[in-house]
N, C-alpha and C positions, 0 to 999 in steps of 0.2 A: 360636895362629895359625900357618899353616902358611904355611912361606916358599916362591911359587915360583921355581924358577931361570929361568935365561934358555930353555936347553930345556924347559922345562913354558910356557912360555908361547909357542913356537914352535911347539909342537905344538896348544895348542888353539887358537891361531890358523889353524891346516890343517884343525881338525876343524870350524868355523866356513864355512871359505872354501868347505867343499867341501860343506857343507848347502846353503850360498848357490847356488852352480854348481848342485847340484841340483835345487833348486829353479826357477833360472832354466832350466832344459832341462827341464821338467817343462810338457808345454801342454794343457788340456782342452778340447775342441774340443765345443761343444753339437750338437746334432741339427737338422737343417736349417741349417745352416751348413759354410763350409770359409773355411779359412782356410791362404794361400800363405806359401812359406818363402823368403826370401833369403838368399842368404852371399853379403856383403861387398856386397850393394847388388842381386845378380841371382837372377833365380826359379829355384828350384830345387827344387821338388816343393810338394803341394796336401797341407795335414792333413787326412784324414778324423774323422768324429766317431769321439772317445774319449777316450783318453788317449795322448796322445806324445810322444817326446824330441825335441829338437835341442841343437845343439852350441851350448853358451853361447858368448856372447861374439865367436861366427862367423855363427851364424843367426841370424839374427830372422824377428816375422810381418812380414808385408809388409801383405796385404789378410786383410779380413774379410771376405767375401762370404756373403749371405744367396741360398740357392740354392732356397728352397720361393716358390711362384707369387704371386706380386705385384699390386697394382690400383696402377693410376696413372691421375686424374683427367686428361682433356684439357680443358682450360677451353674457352669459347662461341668461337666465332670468324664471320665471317662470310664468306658461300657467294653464288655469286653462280654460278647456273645456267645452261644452254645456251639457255635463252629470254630471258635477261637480267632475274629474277626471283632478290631478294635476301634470303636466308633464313639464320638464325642456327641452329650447330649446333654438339653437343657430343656428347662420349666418353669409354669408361674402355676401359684397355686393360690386357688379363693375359700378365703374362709370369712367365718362370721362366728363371733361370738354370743350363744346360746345362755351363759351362767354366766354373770359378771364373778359371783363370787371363788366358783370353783376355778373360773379362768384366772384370777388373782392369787389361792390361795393352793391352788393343786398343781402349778408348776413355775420354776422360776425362768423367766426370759423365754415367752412363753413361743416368740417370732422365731427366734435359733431353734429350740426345740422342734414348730413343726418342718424346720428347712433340712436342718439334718437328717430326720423323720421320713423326708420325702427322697431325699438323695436317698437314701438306704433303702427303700425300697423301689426307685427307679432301676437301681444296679442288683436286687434281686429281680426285678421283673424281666428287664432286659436282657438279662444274664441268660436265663434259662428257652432264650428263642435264639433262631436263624438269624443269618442277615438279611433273608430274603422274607422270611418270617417279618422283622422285627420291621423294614423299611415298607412293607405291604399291610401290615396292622395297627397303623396307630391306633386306631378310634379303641381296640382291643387294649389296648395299653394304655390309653387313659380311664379306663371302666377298670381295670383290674388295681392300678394303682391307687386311682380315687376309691373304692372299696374296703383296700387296708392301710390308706391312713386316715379316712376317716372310721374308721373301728378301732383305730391306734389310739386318735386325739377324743373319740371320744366323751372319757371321762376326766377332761382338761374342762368340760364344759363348750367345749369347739365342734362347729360343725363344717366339713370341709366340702362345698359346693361343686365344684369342678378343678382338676389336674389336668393340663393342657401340655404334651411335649412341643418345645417349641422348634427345635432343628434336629438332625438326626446326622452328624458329618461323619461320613466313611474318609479313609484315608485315602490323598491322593490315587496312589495305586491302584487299591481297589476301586475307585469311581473308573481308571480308566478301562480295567479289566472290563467290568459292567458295561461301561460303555461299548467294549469291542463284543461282548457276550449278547449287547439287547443288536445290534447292527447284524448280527449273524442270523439273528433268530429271524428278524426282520426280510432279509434277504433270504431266508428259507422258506416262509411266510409268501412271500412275494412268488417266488419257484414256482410252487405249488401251485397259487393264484393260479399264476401262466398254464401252466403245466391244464392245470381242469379247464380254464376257458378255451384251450386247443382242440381238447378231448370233445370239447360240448360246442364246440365249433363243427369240428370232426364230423360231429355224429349227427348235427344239425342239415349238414351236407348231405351225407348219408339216407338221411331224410327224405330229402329235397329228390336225391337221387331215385328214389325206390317212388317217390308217389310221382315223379314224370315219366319212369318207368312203364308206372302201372296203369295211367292217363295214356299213355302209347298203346300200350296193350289193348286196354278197352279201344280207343280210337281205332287199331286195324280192325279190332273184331268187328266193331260196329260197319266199316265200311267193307270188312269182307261179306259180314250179312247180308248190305246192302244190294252190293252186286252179286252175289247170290239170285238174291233177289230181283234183281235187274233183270241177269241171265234167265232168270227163271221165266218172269213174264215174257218177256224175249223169243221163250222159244215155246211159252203158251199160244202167244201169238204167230209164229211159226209154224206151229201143229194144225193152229184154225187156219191158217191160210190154206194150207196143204189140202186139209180137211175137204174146205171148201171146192179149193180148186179141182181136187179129184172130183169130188159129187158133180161138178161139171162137166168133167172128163166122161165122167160116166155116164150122165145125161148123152151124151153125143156134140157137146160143144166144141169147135173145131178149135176154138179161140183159145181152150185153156192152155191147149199143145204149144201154139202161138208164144203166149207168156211165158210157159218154162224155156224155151228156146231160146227169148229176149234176156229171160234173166240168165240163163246161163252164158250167152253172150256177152251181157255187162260185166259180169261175176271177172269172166277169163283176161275179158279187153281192162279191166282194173288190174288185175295180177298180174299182166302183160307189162302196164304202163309201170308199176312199181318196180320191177325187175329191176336187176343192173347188169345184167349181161348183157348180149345183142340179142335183138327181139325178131322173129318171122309169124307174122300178122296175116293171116287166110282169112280172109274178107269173099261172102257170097256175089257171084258175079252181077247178081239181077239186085238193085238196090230198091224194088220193088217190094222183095221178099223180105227185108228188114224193116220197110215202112209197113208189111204188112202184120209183122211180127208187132210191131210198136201199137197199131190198129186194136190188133187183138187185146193186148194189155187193155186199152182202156175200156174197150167192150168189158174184158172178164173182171177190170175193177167195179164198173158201172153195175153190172151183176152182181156182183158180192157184197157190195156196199149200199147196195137197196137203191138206186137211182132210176124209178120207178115215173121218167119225167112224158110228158104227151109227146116230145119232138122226139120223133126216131134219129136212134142213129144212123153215120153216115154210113152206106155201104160201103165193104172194103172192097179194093179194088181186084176183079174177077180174073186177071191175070196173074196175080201176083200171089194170093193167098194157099199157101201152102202149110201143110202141120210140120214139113220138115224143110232144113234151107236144101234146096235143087243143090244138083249135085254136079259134076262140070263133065261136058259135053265132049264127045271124045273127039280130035283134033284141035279140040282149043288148048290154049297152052298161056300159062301165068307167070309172068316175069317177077319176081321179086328181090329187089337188092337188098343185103345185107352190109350197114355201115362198117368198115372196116376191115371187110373181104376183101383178100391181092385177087380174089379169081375170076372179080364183077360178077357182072350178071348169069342168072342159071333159068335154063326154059325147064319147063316140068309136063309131058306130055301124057 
């Protein structure tokens, strides 16, 4: 057993004292964090995160300050609007602490101060709007509020990053008023809708109406021109025929006489046949004189038409050709019945 003296046990009493002392000045400081230093009761510098000394026994920590961004609940409170309309309302608000020190030693309980801070001026901002105002403008109200409390908190060392309202509750009542007020607006909304797509239907029609109209319009014109037109050549060619046929008339051709006589005989026996009354049909007795008439036709076409061929025509036949139809022979007499007559038959002398 080894005896200590009184100096062996002086000394590891120093070697002891002075692990302790180191120890105590020995401070680790975590990350997002700071924590202030007092001697003898006053601030005297801010520990950054790490590792750092201070003077045992003269310094101490003072605050611990947590200096990374923060949420702080505002509880519900009630809002009473510039219409006199009473609405419950709440927040969270983010800060961060800028000055550990001034945050430690410029205000006490530093989280109440900025909540009541914030309430008070929720209920000045909100105060002074609509309710129609106040429930169509958040984003306006969170800029105006975050604004003045952070120029409040300020010089607390606090920096207030965003004021968020989180619900905006009107009273029963009122939601259901709102309710029947946005349902009307909606339905007048809707009216109206109807109301112009009628109008632009309407008038779509209308449209429609005036350019088939005017499509008609053009369309007779065009086909009154046409026949016009028709008529016109029509009776070009009617003038040259005449034309014609006179210059042969004129010449001394027997035949042309012929032709007008066929055609006005066809002309009549058509207008005959159309009728609808009872018909009396005077047909020439010599049916020589109508083949002769038919003769001549094509001679005077033959002629007018340029048919200029080596094979003569046939001759017409030398009893029968007349310029005019024979006329009836006095004692002969022509029976004609008429359908429908109570008085039969009539001789004509």
């Amino acid at each position: 057993m080894i005896a200590l003296g009184g100096f062996d046990i002086v000394v590891i009493a120093a070697v002891v004292l002075v692990i302790l002392v180191l120890f105590a000045g020995i401070k680790t400081v975590p990350q997002g964090h700071r924590y202030t230093v007092e001697r003898f009761g006053r601030y005297t510098r801010t520990l950054e995160p790490g590792l750092n000394l201070i003077i045992p026994f003269f310094e101490s920590i003072g605050s611990k300050m947590n200096v990374m961004e923060q949420v702080l609940h505002i509880p519900t409170q009630e809002v009473i609007t510039r219409d006199n309309a009473s609405v419950s309302a709440d927040a969270v608000t983010f800060y961060q602490v800028l000055n550990a020190a001034q945050a430690a030693y410029q205000i006490s309980n530093l989280q109440m101060a900025i909540e009541n801070l914030t309430m008070t001026n929720i209920r000045s901002v909100m105060g002074s709007m609509d309710l129609d105002e106040l429930l169509s403008n958040r984003d306006a109200i969170n800029d105006r509020l975050l604004r003045v409390v952070d120029e409040a908190v300020g010089p607390w060392g606090i920096k207030v990053t965003r004021i968020e309202i989180k619900d905006i509750a009107p009273p029963k009542d009122l939601v259901d008023s709102m309710a029947r007020q946005m349902k009307a607006e909606r339905e007048k909304r809707a009216q109206v809708l109807e109301a112009e797509g009628a109008r632009n239907a309407q008038i779509l029609r209308a449209e429609g109406a005036k350019q088939s109209a005017i499509l008609e319009a053009e369309g007779q014109r065009e086909a009154a021109f046409r026949d016009a037109e028709a008529r016109e050549r029509l009776a070009e060619a009617e003038a040259n025929a005449t034309r014609m046929v006179s210059e042969a008339i004129a010449a001394g051709n027997v035949h042309a006489i012929n032709y007008f006589v066929a055609q006005k005989y066809t002309e009549a026996l058509a207008e005959i046949g159309t009728a609808k009354n009872s018909k009396i049909v005077l047909m020439p007795m010599e049916a020589s004189a109508l083949i002769g008439s038919l003769g001549g036709i094509g001679t005077i076409a033959r002629e007018v038409f340029g048919d200029k061929g080596d094979t003569p025509s046939a001759p017409a036949p030398s009893t029968s050709s007349r310029s005019v139809p024979p006329t009836r022979a006095s004692g002969q007499s022509i029976n004609v019945t008429i359908p429908g007559n109570p008085f039969g038959s009539s001789s004509e002398k």
